[in-house]
N, C-alpha and C positions, 0 to 999 in steps of 0.2 A: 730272959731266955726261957723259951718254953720245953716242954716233954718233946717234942720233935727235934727241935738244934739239938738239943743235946744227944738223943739215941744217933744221932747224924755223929756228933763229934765222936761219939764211942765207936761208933763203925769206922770212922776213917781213921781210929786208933790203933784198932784190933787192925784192918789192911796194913797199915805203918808196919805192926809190930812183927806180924806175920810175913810181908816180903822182908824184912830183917834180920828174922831167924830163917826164912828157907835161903835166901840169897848169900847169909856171912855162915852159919854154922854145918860145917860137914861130915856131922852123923847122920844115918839114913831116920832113926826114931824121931832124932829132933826136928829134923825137916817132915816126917811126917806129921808132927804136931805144929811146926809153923804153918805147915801149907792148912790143916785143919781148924786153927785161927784168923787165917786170911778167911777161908771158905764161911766160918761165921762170920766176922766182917762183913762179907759180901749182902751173906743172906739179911742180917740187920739193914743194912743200906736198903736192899730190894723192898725192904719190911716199910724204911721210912719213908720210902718213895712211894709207895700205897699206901701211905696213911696220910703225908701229904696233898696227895690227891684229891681222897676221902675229904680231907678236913677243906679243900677249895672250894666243895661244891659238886666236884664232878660225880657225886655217886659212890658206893662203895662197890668199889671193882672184886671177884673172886679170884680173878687169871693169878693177878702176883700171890698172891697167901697161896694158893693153889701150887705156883711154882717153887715157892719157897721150902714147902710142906716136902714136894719130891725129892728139888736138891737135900735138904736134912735126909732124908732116906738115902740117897745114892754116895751123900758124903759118907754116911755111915757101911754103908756096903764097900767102899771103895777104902778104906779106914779097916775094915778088918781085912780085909785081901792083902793089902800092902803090909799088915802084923802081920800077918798069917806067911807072907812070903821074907818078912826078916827072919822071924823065926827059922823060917827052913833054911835062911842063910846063916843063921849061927849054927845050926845043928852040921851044917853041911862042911862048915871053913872053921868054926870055934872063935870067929869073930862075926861082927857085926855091923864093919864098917867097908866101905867098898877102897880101900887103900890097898894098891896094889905091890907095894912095900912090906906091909906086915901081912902079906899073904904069900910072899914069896920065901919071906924069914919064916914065916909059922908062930911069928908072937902072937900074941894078943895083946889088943893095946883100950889100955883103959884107964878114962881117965888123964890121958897123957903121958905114963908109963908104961914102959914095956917090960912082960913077965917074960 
């Protein structure tokens, strides 16, 4: 197995894992961190497939690294926008999760207990 299958296997590990926590888990944090493990995934994959390329023959292309380079910037903008707006929903409700249940009672629920 060469340094390409395998950054290939890590990226379709990192997507696995990542639609598995945004898809089964429903905290808004941890789905922001699944969905920002997919979005690396991705970016790896986009990574292998330019360097497969590369390694064909076809030249070293700049478009993908170029592309990849932006998406890491905009995951990251897009990464603090969405902390930045949990926060103002704890500060706003005193919880942190979108459960329409413990916003009606006024618990907070953490953890799986309710205070």
């Amino acid at each position: 197995m060469n340094a390409t299958a395998l950054f290939g296997f890590c990226a379709a590990a990192l997507v696995g894992i990542g639609l598995y926590g945004l898809i089964t888990d429903p905290q808004p944090l941890r789905k922001l961190l699944a969905f920002n493990l997919l979005g690396s995934g991705v970016f790896l994959l986009f990574g292998v497939v330019a360097r497969r390329g590369a390694a064909a023959g076809l030249g070293g292309d700049p478009v993908p690294h170029a592309l990849v380079i932006t998406g890491i910037v905009v995951a990251f903008a897009a990464t603090a926008m969405a902390a930045a707006l949990l926060v103002r929903l704890f500060e706003e409700t005193g919880h942190a999760t979108l459960d329409s249940d413990a916003a009606q009672d006024g618990n907070t629920v953490t953890d799986g207990e309710s205070s």
